[in-house]
C-alpha positions as CSV (number, residue, x, y, z in Angstrom):
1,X,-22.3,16.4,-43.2
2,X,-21.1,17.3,-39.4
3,X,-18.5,15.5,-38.0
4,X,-18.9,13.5,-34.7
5,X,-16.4,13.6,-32.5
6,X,-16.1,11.2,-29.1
7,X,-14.1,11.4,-26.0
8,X,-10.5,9.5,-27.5
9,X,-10.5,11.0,-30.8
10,X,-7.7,12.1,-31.7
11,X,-7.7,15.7,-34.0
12,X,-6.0,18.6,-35.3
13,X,-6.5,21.9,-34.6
14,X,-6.9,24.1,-37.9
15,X,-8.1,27.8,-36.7
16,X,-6.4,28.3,-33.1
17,X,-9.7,30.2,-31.8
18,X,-9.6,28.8,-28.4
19,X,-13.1,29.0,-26.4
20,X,-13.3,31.8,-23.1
21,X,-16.4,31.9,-22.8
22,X,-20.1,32.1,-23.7
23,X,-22.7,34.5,-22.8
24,X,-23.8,38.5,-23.2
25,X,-21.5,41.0,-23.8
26,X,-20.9,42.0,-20.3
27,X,-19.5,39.7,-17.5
28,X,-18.6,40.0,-13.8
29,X,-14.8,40.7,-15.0
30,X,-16.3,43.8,-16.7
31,X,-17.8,45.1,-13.2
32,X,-14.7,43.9,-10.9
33,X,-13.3,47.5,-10.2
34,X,-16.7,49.0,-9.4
35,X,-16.9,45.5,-7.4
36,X,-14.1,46.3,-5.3
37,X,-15.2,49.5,-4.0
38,X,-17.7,48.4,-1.9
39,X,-15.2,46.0,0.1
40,X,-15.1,48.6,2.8
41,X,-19.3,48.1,2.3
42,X,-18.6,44.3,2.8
43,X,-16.9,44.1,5.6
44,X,-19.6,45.8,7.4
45,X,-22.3,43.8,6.2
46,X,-20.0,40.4,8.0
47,X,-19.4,42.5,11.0
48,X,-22.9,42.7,11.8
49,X,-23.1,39.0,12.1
50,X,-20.8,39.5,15.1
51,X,-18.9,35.9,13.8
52,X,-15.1,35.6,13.9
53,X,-15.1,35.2,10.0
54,X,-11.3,37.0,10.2
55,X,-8.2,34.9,8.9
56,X,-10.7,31.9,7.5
57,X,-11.5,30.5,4.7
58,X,-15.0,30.9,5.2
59,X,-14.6,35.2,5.1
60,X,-13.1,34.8,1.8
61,X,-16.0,32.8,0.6
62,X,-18.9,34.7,1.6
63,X,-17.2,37.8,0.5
64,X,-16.5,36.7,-2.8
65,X,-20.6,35.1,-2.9
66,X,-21.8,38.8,-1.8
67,X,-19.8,40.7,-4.3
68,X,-20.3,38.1,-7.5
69,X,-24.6,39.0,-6.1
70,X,-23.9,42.7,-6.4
71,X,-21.9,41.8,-9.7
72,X,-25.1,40.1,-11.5
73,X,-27.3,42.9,-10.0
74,X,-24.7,45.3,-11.8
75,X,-25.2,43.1,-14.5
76,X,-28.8,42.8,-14.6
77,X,-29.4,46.7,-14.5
78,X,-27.3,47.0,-17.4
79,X,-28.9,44.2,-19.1
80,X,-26.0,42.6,-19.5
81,X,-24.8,44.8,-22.4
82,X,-27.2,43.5,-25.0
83,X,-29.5,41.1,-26.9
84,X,-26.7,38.7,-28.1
85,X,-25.8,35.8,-26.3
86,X,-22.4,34.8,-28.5
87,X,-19.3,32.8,-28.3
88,X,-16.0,34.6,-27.0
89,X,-12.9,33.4,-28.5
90,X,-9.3,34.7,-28.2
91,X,-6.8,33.6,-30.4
92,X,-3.6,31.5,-30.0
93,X,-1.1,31.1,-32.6
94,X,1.3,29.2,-30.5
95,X,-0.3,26.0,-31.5
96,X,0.8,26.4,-35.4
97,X,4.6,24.9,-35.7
98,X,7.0,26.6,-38.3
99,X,5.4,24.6,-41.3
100,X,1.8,25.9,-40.3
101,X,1.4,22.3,-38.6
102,X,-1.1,22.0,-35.6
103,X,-0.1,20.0,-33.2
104,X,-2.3,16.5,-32.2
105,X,-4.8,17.0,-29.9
106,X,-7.1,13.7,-27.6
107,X,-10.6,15.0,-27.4
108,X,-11.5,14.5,-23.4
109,X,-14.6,15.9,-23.0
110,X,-17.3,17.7,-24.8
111,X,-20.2,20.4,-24.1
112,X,-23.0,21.9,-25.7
113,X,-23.6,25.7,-25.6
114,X,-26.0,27.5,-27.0
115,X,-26.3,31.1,-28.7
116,X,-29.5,33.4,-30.0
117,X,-30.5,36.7,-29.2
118,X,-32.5,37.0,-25.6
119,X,-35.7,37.8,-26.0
120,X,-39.3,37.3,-24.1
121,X,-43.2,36.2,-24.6
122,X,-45.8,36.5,-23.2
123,X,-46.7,33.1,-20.9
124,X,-50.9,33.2,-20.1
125,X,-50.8,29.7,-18.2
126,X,-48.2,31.8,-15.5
127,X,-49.5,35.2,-15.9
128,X,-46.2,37.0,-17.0
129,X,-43.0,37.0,-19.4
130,X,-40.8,34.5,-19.8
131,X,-37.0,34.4,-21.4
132,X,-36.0,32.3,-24.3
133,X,-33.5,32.6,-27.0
134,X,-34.7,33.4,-30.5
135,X,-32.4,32.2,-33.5
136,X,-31.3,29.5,-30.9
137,X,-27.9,28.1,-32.3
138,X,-26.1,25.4,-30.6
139,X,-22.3,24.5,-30.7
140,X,-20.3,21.6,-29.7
141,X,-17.3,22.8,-27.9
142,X,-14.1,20.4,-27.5
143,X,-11.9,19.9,-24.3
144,X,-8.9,18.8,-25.6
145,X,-5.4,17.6,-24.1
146,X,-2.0,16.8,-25.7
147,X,-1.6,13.8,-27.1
148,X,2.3,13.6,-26.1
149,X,3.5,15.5,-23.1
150,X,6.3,16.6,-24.0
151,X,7.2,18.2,-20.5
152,X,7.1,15.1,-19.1
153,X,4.1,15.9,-16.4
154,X,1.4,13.6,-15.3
155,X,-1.4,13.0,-17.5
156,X,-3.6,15.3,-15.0
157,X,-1.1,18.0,-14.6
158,X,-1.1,19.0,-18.3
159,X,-2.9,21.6,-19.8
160,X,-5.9,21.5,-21.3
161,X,-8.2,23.5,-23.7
162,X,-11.8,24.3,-25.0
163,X,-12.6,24.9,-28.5
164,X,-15.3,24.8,-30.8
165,X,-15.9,21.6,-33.0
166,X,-15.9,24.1,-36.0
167,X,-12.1,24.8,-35.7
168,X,-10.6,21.5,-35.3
169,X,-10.0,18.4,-37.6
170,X,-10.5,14.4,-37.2
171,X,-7.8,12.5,-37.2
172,X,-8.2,9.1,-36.3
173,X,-11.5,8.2,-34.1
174,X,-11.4,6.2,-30.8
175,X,-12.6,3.0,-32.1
176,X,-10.1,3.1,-34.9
């Protein structure tokens, strides 16, 4: 049987695969290079506006909303470097003490992601294709905090991280 965990547990982590992200194999951090070529592009594109968006924080904004557009259109004409929609996990052995211990962890907030393969159908009652995932697989991924700070910083100054449910242990639940 699965194990439930709530906001307030308190659990272990046991494989230090720590959550980055979930999605297709390509992302807007794999197109920022060919992103930042078109900066010159960009600036055009504002200038034209004829608005004083120099030395505010509203040039940085729009510039970063036009090229994260151009990134997805990247993106989309690479079709997003596949099928798979996965988990991406990077791990971190800092977590495992000397005696293979991991340390305590408070779960503060879950989410539900979901992975599959992207695929489409046709939809008659709107007259085209639709997207859906096919072998559709959800996961419950953990944000967890350290149960002692030992650095001494405010609760909402410490660190925290995502992982999934898969690679972590219950300790003690909330109501216990």
């Amino acid at each position: 049987m699965k194990t439930v965990f709530h906001i307030g547990d308190i659990v272990k982590i046991v494989n230090p695969e720590i959550f980055i992200r979930v999605g297709y194999p390509l992302g807007l951090e794999n197109v920022r290079e060919e992103l930042d070529k078109y900066d010159s592009h960009i600036t055009v594109l504002m200038n034209i506006t004829d608005m004083p968006w120099y030395n505010s924080g509203a040039e940085y904004k729009i510039r970063a909303g036009i090229k994260r557009s151009l990134g997805f259109g990247i993106l989309a004409r690479r079709k997003f470097g596949g099928n798979a929609r996965k988990i991406y996990t990077q791990k971190y052995d800092f977590f495992v003490t000397e005696e293979d211990i991991v340390k305590e962890m408070v779960v503060i907030g879950k989410k539900i992601v979901r992975t599959g393969t992207r695929d489409t159908y046709k939809d008659s009652e709107y007259g085209g294709s639709r997207a859906y995932l096919d072998k559709a697989k959800s996961h419950v991924i953990l944000t967890l905090r350290k149960l002692v700070n030992e650095l001494g910083y405010k609760k909402e100054f410490q660190p925290t991280y995502l992982i999934e449910d898969k690679n972590v242990e219950k300790l003690k639940s909330q109501d216990a």
